[in-house]
DOTIKE-787872 format. One record per residue (C-alpha): x, z, y. Coordinates in steps of 0.02 Angstrom, whole numbers, plus 50000, padded with zeros to 5 digits. Layout:
// residues N
+-------+-------+-------+
!    px !    pz !    py !
+-------+-------+-------+
!     X !     Z !     Y !
...
+-------+-------+-------+
***
This chain:
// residues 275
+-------+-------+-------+
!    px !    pz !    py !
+-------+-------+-------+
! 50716 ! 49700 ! 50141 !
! 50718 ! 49523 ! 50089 !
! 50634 ! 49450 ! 49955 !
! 50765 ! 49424 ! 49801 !
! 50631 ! 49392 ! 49697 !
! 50484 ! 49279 ! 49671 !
! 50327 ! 49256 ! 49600 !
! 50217 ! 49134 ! 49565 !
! 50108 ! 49099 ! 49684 !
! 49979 ! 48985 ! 49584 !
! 49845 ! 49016 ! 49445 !
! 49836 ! 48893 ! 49301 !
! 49655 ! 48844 ! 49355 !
! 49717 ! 48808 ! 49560 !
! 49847 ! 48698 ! 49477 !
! 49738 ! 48605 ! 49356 !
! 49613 ! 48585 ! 49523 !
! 49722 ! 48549 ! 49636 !
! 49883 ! 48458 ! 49583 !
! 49808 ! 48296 ! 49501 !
! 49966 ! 48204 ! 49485 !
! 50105 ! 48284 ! 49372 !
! 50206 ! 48132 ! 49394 !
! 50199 ! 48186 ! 49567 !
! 50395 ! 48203 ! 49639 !
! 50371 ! 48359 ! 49714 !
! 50310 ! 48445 ! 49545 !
! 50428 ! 48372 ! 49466 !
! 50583 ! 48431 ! 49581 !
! 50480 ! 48577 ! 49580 !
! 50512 ! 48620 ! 49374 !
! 50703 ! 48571 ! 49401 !
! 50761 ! 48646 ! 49556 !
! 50842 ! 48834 ! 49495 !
! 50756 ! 48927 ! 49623 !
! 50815 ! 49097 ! 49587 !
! 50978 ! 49042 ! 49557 !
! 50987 ! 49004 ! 49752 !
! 50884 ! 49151 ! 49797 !
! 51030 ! 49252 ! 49704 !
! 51171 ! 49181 ! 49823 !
! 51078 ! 49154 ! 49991 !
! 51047 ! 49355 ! 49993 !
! 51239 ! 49379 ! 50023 !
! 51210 ! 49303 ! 50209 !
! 51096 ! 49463 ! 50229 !
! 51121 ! 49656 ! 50232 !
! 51020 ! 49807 ! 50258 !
! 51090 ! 49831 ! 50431 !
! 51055 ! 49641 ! 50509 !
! 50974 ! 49469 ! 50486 !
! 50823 ! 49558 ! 50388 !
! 50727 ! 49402 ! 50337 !
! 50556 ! 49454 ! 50321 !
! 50494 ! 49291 ! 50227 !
! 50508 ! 49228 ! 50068 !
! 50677 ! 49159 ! 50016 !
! 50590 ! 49038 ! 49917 !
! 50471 ! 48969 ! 50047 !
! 50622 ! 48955 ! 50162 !
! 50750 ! 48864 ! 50036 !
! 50601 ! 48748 ! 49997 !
! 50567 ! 48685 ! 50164 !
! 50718 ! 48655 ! 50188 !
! 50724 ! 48530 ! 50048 !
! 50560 ! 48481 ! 50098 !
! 50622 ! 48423 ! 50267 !
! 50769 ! 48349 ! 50212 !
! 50667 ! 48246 ! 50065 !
! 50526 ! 48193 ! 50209 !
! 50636 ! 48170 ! 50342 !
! 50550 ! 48295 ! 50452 !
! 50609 ! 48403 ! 50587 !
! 50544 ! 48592 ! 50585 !
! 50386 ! 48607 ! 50659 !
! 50305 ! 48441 ! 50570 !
! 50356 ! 48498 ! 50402 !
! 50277 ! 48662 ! 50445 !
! 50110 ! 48571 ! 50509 !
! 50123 ! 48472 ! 50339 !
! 50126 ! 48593 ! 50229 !
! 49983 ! 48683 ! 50282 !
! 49880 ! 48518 ! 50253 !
! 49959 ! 48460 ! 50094 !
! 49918 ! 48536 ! 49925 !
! 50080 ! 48440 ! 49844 !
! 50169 ! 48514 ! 49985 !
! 50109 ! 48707 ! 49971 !
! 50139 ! 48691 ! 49791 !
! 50306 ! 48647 ! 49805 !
! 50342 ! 48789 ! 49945 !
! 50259 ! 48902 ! 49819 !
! 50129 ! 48948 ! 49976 !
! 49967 ! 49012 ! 49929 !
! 49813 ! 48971 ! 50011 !
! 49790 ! 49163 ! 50098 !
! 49977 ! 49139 ! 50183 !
! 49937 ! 48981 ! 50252 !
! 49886 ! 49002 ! 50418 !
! 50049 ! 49076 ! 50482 !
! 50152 ! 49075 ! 50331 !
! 50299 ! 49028 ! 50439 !
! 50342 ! 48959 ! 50626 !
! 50469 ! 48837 ! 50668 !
! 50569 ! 48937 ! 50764 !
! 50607 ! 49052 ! 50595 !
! 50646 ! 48891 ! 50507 !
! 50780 ! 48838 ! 50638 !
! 50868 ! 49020 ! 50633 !
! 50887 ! 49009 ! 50451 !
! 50955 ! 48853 ! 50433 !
! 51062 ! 48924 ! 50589 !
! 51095 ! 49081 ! 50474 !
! 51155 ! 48991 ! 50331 !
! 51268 ! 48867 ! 50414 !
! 51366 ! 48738 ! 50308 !
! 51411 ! 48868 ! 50159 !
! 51232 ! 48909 ! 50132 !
! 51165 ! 48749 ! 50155 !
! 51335 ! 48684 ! 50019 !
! 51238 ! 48813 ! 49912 !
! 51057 ! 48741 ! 49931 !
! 51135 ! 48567 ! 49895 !
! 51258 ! 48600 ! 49725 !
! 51082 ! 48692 ! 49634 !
! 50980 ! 48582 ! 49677 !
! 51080 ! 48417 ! 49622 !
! 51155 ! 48490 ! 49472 !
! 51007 ! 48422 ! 49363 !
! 51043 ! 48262 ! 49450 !
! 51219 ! 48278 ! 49369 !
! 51130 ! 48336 ! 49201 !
! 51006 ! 48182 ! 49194 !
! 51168 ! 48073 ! 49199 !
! 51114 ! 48009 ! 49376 !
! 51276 ! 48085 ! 49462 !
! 51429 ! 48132 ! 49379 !
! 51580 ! 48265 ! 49418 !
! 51543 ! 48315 ! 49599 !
! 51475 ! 48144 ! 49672 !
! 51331 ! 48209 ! 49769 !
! 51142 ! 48108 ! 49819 !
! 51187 ! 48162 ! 50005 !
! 51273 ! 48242 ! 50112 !
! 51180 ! 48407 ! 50134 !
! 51019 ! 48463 ! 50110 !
! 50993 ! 48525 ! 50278 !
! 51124 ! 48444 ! 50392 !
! 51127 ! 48275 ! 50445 !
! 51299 ! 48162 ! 50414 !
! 51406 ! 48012 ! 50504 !
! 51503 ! 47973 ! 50388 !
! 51472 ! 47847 ! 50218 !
! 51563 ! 47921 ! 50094 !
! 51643 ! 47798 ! 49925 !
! 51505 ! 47902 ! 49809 !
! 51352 ! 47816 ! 49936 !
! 51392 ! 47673 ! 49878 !
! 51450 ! 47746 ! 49683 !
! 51308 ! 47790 ! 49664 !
! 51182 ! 47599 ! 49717 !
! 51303 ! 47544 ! 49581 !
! 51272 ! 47661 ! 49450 !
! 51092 ! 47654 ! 49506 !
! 51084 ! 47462 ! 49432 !
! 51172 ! 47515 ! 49279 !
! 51012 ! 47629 ! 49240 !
! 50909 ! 47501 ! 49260 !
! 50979 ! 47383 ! 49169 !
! 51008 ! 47503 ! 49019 !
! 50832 ! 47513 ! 49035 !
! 50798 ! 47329 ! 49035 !
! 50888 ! 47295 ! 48882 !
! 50808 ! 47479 ! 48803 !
! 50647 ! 47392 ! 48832 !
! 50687 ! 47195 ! 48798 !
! 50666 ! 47151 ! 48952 !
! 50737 ! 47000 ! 49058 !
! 50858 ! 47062 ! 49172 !
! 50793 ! 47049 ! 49350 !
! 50971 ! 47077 ! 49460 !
! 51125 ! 46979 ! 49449 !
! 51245 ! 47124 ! 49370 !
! 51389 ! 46977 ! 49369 !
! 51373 ! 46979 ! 49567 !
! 51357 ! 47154 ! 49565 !
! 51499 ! 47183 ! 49470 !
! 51587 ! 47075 ! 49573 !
! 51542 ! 47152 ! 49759 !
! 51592 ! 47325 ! 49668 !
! 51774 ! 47271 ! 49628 !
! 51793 ! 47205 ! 49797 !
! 51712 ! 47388 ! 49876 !
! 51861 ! 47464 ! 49778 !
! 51987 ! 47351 ! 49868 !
! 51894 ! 47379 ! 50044 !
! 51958 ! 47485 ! 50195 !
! 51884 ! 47650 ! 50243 !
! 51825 ! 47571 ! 50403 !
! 51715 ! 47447 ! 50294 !
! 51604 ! 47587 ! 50184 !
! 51449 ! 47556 ! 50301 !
! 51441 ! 47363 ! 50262 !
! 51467 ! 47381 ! 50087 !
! 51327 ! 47512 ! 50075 !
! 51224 ! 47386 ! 50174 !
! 51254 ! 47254 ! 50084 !
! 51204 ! 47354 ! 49905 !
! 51066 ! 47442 ! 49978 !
! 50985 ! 47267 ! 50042 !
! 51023 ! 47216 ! 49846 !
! 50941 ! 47395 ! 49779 !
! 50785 ! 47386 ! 49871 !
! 50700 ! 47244 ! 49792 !
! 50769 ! 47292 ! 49608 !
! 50704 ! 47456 ! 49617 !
! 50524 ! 47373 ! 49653 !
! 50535 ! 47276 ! 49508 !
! 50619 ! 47416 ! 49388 !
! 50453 ! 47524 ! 49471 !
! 50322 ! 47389 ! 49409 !
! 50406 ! 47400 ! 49235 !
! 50394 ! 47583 ! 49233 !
! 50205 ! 47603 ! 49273 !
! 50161 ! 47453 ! 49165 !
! 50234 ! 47577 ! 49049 !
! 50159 ! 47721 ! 49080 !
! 49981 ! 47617 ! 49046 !
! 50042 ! 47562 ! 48884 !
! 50112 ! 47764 ! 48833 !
! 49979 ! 47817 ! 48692 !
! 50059 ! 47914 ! 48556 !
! 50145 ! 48065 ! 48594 !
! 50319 ! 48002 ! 48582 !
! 50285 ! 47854 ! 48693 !
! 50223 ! 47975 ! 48830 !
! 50380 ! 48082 ! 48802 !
! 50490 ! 47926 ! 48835 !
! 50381 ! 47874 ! 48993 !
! 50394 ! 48043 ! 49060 !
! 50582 ! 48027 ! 49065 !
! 50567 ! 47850 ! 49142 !
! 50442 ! 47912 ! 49269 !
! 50592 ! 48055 ! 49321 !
! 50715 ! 47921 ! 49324 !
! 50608 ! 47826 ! 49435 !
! 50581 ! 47992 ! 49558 !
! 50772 ! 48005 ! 49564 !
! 50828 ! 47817 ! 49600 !
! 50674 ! 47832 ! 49732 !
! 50760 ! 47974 ! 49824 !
! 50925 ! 47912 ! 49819 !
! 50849 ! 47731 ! 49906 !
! 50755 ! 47866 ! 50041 !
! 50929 ! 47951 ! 50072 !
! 51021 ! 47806 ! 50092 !
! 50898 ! 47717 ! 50191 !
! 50919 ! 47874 ! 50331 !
! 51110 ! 47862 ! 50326 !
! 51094 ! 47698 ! 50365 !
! 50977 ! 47742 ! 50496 !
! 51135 ! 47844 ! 50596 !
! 51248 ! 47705 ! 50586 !
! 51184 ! 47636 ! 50762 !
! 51173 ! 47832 ! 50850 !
! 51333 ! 47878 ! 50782 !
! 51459 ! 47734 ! 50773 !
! 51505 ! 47802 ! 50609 !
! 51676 ! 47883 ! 50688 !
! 51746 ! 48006 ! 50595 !
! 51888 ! 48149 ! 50667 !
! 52049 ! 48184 ! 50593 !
! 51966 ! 48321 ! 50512 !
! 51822 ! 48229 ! 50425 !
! 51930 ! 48106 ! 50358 !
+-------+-------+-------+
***
């Protein structure tokens, strides 16, 4: 039987020992990400007469993510984990199921097991919060897949840089702060993306990646001067919220980053049946 359940795997004391940093990104995908919700859908790819897991449905979906989020293939997300107490938390891997709590070879057959449906499953939980936090709207999606690697630059890569710099200057003007990117110009660029051809996506996401990178250093130095500065209760509410918006803006520059990577391997061609 598979595990359709889970537990948790931590005391209150290991955490309060172990996990120093609750700003940390993995605890906080960690609170957000429905696990059980996926748990509940991924057990229709099994049945009591084949593909008995035998593992933890939990540790499985969450290296998964963890891979994805590292940019790791199997067996160095595996090695990671066992070293990294941000890492087990996240998997939800107690210390006494370290040592063999799972080999790469498992990980590769369940990701095989899944295919794209499972992994479509992994990736609408786990980004719905995304689309609750105002990040993402309707079904404009952070990436591609959790699990599976893409060639193609979709109009939402490039949706989403630009609603990216709205956040942060929301949060400029929230705060009274001098704006520190050129919105006009941005504004600008994002008109022309909307009159560009399908065969120009990748420069466009170049060009407003090269543009996001440096404002998301600056909107980063803002947000831990004002973390510093949180004292009363309410103040520490509102920097919490900054801090997630920070963890979310930092994956989507990660994600795009590795699309960007592909462009090179790939050629960015797409079939008749991607397009």
């Amino acid at each position: 039987m598979i595990e359709s359940n889970f537990e948790e795997a931590f005391s209150k004391e290991w955490i309060e020992t172990q996990i120093a940093d609750s700003n940390n990104e993995l605890v906080i995908l960690r609170q957000v990400i429905p696990w059980q919700t996926i748990i509940n859908q991924l057990t229709t790819f099994y049945n009591n007469n084949s593909g008995r897991l035998g593992k933890s449905l939990r540790v499985m979906v969450a290296l998964l993510i963890l891979a994805r989020l590292r940019s790791l293939c199997d067996r160095p997300v595996v090695a990671q984990v066992k070293e990294n107490r941000y890492m087990q938390y996240f998997c939800n891997v107690p210390d006494s199921e370290l040592a063999n709590f799972v080999s790469p070879s498992v990980l590769c057959r369940f990701r095989q097991r899944l295919g794209e449906k499972g992994m479509a499953i992994i990736e609408t939980e786990v980004f719905e919060f995304l689309r609750r936090s105002g990040i993402i709207k309707g079904d404009t999606l952070m990436m591609d897949s959790t699990a599976l690697s893409s060639n193609i630059v979709h109009p939402n890569d490039v949706m989403l840089i630009h609603k990216a710099f709205g956040k942060m200057e929301f949060f400029a003007r929230d705060h009274e702060l001098s704006l520190w990117c050129d919105h006009r110009h941005i504004k600008k660029r994002w008109r022309a993306f909307g009159r560009a051809k399908r065969g120009e996506r990748v420069a466009y996401l170049t060009e407003f990646y090269a543009l996001f990178v440096p404002a998301l250093e600056t909107f980063r130095t803002h947000v831990e001067s004002l973390e510093a500065s949180a004292e009363v209760p309410e103040s520490q509410s509102r920097s919490l919220k900054t801090h997630e918006l920070l963890t979310l803006l930092t994956l989507l520059s990660d994600q795009t980053q590795q699309k960007l990577a592909i462009a090179p391997r790939s050629g960015w061609r797409m079939s008749k049946s991607q397009i």
